[in-house]
C-alpha positions in Angstrom: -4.2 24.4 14.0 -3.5 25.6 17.3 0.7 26.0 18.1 2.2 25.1 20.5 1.0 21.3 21.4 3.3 18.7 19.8 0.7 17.3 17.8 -1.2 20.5 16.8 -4.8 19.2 16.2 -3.9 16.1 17.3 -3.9 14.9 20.8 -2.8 11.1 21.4 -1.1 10.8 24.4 0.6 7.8 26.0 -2.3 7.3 28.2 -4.1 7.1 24.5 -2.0 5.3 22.9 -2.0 1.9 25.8 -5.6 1.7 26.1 -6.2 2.3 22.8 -3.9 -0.9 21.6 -5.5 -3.1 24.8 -9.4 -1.7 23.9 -9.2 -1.6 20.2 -10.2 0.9 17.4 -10.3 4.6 19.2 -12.0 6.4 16.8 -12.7 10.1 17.5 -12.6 14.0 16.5 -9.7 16.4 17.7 -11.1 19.8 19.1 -9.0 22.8 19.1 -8.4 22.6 22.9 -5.6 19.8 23.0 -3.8 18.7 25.7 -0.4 18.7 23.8 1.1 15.5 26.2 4.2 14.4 24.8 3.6 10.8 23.1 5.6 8.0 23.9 4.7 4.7 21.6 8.5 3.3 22.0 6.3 0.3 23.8 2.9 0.3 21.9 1.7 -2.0 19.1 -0.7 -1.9 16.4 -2.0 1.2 13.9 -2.3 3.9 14.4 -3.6 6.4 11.7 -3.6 10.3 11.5 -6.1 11.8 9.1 -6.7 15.3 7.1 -7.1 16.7 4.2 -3.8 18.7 3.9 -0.6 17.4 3.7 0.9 20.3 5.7 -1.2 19.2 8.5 -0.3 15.5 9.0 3.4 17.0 9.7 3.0 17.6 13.4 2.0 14.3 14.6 5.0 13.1 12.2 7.4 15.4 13.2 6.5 14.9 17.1 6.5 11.3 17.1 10.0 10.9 15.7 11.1 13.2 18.3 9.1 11.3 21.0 10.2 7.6 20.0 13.4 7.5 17.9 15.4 4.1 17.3 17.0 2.7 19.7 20.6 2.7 18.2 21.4 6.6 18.5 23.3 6.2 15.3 19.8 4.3 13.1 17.7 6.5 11.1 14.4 6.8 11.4 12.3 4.8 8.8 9.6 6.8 7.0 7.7 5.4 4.1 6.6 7.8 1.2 4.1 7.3 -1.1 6.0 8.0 -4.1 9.6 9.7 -5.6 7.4 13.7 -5.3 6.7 12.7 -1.7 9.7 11.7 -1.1 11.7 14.9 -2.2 8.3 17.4 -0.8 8.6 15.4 2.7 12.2 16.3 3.2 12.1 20.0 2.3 9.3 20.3 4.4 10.6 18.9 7.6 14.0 20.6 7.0 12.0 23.7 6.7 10.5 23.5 9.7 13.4 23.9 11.5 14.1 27.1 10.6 16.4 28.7 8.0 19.5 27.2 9.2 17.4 23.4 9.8 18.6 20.5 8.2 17.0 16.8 7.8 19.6 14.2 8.4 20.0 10.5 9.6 15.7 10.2 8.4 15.3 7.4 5.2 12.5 8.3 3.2 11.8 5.0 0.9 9.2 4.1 -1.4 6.9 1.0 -0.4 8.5 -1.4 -2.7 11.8 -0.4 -1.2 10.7 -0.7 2.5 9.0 -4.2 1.1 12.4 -5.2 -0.4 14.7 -4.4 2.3 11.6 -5.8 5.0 12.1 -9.4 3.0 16.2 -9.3 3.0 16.0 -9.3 6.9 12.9 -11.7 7.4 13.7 -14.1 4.4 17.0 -13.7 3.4 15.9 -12.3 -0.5 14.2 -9.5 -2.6 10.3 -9.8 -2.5 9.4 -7.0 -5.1 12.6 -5.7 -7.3 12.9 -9.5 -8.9 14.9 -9.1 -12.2 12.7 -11.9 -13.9 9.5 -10.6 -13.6 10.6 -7.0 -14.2 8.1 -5.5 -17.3 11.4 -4.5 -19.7 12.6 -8.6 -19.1 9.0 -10.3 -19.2 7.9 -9.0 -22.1 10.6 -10.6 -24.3 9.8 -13.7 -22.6 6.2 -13.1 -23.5 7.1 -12.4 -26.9 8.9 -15.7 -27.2 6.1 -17.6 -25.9 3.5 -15.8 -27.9 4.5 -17.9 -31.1 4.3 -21.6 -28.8 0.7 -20.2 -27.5 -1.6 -22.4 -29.8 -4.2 -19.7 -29.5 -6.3 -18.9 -32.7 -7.0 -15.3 -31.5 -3.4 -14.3 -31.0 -2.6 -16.0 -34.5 -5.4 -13.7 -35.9 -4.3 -10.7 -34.0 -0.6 -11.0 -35.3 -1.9 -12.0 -39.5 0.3 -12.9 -41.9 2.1 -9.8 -42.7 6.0 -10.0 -42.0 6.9 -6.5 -40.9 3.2 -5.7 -39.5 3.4 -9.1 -37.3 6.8 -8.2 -35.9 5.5 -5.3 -34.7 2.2 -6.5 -33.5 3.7 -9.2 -31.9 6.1 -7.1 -30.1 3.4 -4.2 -29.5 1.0 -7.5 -27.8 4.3 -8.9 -25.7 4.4 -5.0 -24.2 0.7 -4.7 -23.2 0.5 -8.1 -21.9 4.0 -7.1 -19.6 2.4 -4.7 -18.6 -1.0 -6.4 -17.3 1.2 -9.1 -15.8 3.3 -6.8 -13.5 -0.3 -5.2 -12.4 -1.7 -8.3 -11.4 1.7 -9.5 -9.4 0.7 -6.7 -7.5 -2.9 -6.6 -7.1 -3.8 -9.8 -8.6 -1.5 -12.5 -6.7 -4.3 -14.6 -6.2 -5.6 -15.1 -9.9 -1.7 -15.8 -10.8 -1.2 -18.7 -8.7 -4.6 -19.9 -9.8 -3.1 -19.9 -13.8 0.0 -21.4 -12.9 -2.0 -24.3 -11.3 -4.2 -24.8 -14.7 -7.2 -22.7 -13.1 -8.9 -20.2 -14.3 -10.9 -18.5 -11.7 -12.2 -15.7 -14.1 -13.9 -18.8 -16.3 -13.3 -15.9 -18.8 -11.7 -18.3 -21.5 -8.6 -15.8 -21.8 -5.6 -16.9 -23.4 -3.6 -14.6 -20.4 -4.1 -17.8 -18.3 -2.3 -20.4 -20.7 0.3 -18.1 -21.2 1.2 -17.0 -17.5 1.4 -21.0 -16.9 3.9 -21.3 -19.2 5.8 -17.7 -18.5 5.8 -19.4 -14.9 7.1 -22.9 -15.6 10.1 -21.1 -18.0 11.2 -18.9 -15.4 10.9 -21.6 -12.3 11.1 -18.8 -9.9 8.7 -17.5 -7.0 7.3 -14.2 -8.4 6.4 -10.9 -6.0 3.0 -12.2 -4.9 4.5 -15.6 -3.8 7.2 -13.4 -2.1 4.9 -11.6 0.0 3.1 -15.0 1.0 6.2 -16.1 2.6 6.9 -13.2 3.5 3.4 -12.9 5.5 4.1 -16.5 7.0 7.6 -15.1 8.6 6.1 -12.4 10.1 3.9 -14.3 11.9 6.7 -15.8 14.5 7.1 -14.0 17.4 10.5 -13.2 16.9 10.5 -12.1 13.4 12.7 -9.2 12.3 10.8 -5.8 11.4 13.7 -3.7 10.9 13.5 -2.0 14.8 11.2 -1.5 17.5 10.4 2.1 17.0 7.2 3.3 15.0 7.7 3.0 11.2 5.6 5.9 9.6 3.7 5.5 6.6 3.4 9.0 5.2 0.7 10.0 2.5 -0.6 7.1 0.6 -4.0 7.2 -1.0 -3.9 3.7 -1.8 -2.1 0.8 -1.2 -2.5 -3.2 -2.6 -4.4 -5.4 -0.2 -1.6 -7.7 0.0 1.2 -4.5 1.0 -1.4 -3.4 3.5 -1.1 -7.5 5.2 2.4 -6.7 5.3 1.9 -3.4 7.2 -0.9 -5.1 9.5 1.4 -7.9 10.4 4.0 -5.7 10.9 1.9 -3.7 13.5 1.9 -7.1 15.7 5.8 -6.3 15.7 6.3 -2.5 16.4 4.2 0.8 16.4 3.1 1.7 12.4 1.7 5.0 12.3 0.3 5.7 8.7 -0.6 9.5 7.7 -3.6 9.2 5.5 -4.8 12.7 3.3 -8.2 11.9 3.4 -10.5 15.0 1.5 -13.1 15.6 4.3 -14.8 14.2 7.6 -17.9 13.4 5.5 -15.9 11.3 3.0 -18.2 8.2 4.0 -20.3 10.8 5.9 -24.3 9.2 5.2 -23.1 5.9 3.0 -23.1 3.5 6.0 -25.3 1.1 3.8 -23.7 1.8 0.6 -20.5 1.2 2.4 -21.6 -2.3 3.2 -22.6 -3.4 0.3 -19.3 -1.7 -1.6 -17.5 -4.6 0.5 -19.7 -7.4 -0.2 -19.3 -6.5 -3.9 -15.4 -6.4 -3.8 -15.6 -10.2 -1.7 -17.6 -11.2 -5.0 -16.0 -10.1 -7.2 -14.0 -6.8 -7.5 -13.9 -6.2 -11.2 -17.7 -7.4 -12.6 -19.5 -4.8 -14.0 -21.9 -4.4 -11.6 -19.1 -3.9 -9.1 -17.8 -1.1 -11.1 -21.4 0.5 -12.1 -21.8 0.5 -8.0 -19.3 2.4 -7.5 -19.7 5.2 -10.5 -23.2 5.2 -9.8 -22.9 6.8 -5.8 -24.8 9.7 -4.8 -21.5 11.7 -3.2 -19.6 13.1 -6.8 -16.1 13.6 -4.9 -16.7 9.5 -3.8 -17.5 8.7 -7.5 -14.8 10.8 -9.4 -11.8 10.3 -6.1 -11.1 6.3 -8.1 -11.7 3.1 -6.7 -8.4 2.0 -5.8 -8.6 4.8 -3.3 -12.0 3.9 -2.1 -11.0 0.7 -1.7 -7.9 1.4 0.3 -10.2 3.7 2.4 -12.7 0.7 3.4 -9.8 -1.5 4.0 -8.5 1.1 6.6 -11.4 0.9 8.1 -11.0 -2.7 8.7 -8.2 -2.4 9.9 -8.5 -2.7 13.8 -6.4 0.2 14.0 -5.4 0.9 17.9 -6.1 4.9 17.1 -8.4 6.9 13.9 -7.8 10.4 14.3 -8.9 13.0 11.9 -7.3 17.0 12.0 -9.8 19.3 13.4 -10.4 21.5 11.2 -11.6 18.9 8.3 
């Protein structure tokens, strides 16, 4: 990485950054050679995403760009979003580092998506979108547990037998398990969830997990965290809606995200600048799977978890692609999707 520019190996300007958001998707490689122009997005929309396959390297653009466009009330942090509690601890150090042996980090808040999610709904809806107490795994799963005896379902009655003490704890082993496959599918299965609670089972896999959600959801009579981020979608599409500021919010190294958090983060984007900071392993991630790409997509449209969905994606060529997991690779073809303004990658990947 070359010193000296702002961005190091990256180059975006403001001249970039305008036509990028007015042409669409400017996707490109960095040389060595950079300009260094200082960027100012305080008036830019859209996504922008910086790419590479260190951690250390995606500082500089991150670093510059806070300097370039801080918020407009000299006394509001700056919003960063980091992938998770390690990230969030690593990303401070490192940018207090930076600044020397004296530096310090202050007035920056580093939160974790669900908090940024959370505190994103409290302005735009007036309530909590993710941290709802009801649906929470150590709650649910003693609602589950009640409901599991009401459930009518001869498999369930099998599973638990006949067995006092073995069926207590069988029954409350089942009521854990099935928490926890609920509070996955809030997250990435929203759509199958309101299905069930309709009396549909799009699956048409017979399961007794669609039964039971209908009735967790008619007990606890309150919207859950997908139905929170549907609303939540809806209010961010008025022109006025609040997003929290007008500076860029950074999104700093997530490998994957749920479809319906990256919405939020794409609506967002029609608000103010969101700049996400992607580790990515190396330029020829995708490199040569243009048609396997393709038909990756269509097999996620028709169905993400069918078996010849998964065997597609163990079965590529590339062993990084197959072993790297598919949430990531599907967060990766989503970004791609994404219209972002500007795609840059570090030049040395």
């Amino acid at each position: 990485m070359r010193q000296g520019a702002p961005y190091g190996a990256f180059d975006t300007g403001p001249h970039d950054v305008s036509c990028a958001a007015t042409a669409g998707r400017h996707d490109r490689s960095m040389s060595a050679e950079d300009s260094g122009r200082d960027p100012r997005l305080a008036d830019t929309r859209g996504m922008i995403i910086y790419r590479a396959s260190r951690l250390e390297a995606l500082l500089d653009p991150l670093q510059t760009l806070m300097q370039a466009a801080p918020p407009q009330h000299l006394l509001a942090p700056h919003s960063v979003i980091a992938a998770h509690p390690g990230m969030q601890r690593w990303l401070s150090r490192e940018l207090a580092l930076r600044r020397g042996p004296r530096g310090i980090v202050a007035n920056l808040r580093i939160e974790l998506p669900s908090e940024w999610l959370d505190r994103l709904a409290l302005a735009a809806l007036g309530e909590e979108a993710v941290a709802l107490r009801p649906y929470r795994r150590d709650i649910l799963r003693w609602r589950i547990h009640e409901c599991l005896g009401g459930l009518g379902d001869s498999r369930v009655a099998a599973y638990l037998g006949d067995s006092g003490g073995s069926r207590a704890q069988r029954r409350f082993q089942l009521a854990e398990r099935l928490a926890r496959i609920y509070t996955r599918y809030l997250v990435y299965r929203a759509d199958w969830l309101r299905e069930w609670a309709s009396g549909r089972d799009p699956t048409r896999s017979g399961t007794f997990l669609a039964p039971l959600w209908k009735m967790l959801h008619r007990q606890i009579a309150l919207p859950h965290r997908g139905e929170m981020i549907a609303r939540l979608l809806a209010a961010l599409e008025k022109p006025a809606a609040d997003v929290l500021g007008a500076e860029p919010l950074h999104v700093f190294g997530l490998a994957h995200l749920a479809p319906a958090e990256l919405d939020v983060l794409r609506a967002v984007a029609r608000h103010r600048p969101v700049v996400l900071y992607v580790p990515d392993p190396c330029r020829e991630f995708w490199g040569g799977l243009r048609t396997d790409r393709q038909r990756l997509r269509e097999l996620l449209r028709e169905d993400p978890d069918a078996a010849a969905t998964q065997v597609a994606f163990l079965g590529q060529d590339h062993p990084l692609l197959a072993s790297w997991g598919r949430m990531g690779q599907q967060f990766m073809l989503a970004l791609d999707d994404s219209g972002a303004a500007i795609d840059e990658r570090h030049w040395q990947d």
